[in-house]
C-alpha positions as CSV (number, residue, x, y, z in Angstrom):
1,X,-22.5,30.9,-13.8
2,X,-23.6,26.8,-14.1
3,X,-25.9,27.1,-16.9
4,X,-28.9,25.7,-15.0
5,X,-32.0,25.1,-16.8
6,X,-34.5,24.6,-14.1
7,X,-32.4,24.7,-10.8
8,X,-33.5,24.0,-7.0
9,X,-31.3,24.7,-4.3
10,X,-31.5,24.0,-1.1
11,X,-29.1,24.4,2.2
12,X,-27.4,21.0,2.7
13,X,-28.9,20.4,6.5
14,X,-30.9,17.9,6.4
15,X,-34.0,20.7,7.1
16,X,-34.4,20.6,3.1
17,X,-34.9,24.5,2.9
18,X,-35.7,25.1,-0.4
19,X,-33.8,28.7,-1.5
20,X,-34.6,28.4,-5.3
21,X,-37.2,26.0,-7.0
22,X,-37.9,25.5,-10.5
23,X,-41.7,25.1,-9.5
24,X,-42.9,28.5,-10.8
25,X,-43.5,31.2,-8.0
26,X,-42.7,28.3,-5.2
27,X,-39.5,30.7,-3.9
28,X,-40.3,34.2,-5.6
29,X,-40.4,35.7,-2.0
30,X,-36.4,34.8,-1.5
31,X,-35.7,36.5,-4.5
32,X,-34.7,40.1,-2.7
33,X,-33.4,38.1,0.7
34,X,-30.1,37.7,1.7
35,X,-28.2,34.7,2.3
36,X,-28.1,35.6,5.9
37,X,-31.8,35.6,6.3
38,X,-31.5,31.9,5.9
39,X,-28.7,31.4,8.1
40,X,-26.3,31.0,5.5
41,X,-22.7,32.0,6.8
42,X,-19.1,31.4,5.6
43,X,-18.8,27.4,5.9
44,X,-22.2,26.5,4.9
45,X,-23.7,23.8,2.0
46,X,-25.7,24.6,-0.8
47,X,-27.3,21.5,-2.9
48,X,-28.1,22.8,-6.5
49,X,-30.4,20.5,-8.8
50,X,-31.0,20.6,-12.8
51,X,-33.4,17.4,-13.1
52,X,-33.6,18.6,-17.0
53,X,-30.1,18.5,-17.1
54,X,-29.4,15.3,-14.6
55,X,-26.5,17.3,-12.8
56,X,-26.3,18.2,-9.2
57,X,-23.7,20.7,-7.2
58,X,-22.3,20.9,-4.0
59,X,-21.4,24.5,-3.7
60,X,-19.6,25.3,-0.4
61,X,-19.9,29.0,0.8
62,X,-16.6,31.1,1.1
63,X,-16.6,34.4,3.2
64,X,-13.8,36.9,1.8
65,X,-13.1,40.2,1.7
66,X,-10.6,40.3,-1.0
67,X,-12.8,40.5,-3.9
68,X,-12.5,43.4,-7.2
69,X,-14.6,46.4,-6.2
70,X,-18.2,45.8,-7.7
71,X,-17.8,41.8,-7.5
72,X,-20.6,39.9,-5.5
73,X,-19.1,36.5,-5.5
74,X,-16.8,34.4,-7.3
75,X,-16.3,30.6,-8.5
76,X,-13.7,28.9,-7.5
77,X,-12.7,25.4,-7.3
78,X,-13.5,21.9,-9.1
79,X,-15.9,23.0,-11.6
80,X,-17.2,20.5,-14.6
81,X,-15.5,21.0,-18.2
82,X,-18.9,20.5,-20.0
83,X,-22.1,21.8,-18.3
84,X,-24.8,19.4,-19.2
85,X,-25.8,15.4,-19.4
86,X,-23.2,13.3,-19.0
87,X,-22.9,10.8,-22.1
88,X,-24.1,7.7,-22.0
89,X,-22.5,4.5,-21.1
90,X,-21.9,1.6,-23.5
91,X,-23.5,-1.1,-21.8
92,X,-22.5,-4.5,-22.0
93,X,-25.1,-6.7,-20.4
94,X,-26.5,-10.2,-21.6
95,X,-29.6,-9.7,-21.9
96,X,-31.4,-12.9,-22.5
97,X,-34.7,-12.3,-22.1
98,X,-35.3,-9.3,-22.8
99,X,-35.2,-7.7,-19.5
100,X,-31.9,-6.4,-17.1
101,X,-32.9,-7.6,-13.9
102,X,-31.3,-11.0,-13.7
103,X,-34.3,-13.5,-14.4
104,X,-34.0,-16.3,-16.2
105,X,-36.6,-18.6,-18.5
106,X,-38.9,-20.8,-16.0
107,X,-37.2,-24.9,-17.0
108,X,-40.1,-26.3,-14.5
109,X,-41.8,-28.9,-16.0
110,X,-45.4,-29.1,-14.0
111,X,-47.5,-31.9,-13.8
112,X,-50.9,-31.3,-14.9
């Protein structure tokens, strides 16, 4: 449904259980587990991660027993337009010395 590449998700404790990784076979044991094997209930945090895409979710887990017959889950909410790197900013830095991080040419004038 988010068009991740390479995802990792993990629950948004601060434990860092990692559900899916994109490191082959890491999390191939979760793959027939339910959410509530992890503790995962109506209320929790999910953190989903595409480093090859340089996005990141929230996803916030819903319980509800309204959904169509043979529907698992559903999206809902603030969801991105474009899936995918965001464009590049103009930058508009004076770079004087070839470098961005502020220094400036040495004016010293040592004796010898």
């Amino acid at each position: 449904k988010f068009a991740m590449v390479a995802p990792d998700v993990q629950i948004d404790d601060g434990k860092g259980t990692i559900l899916i990784s994109s490191e082959e076979g890491e999390t191939e044991a979760n793959n027939h587990r339910k959410l509530s094997d992890f503790g995962i209930r109506n209320g929790t945090r999910l953190q989903a991660d595409d480093f090859l895409q340089d996005y990141t979710l929230l996803i916030n887990v819903l319980h509800s027993e309204d959904l169509e017959k043979d529907v698992e889950f559903e999206v809902v909410g603030d969801t991105p337009e474009r899936i995918g790197p965001k464009p590049s900013e103009p930058t508009s830095r004076n770079i004087s010395n070839g470098s961005d991080d502020g220094a400036q040419p040495s004016t010293s004038t040592g004796n010898q």
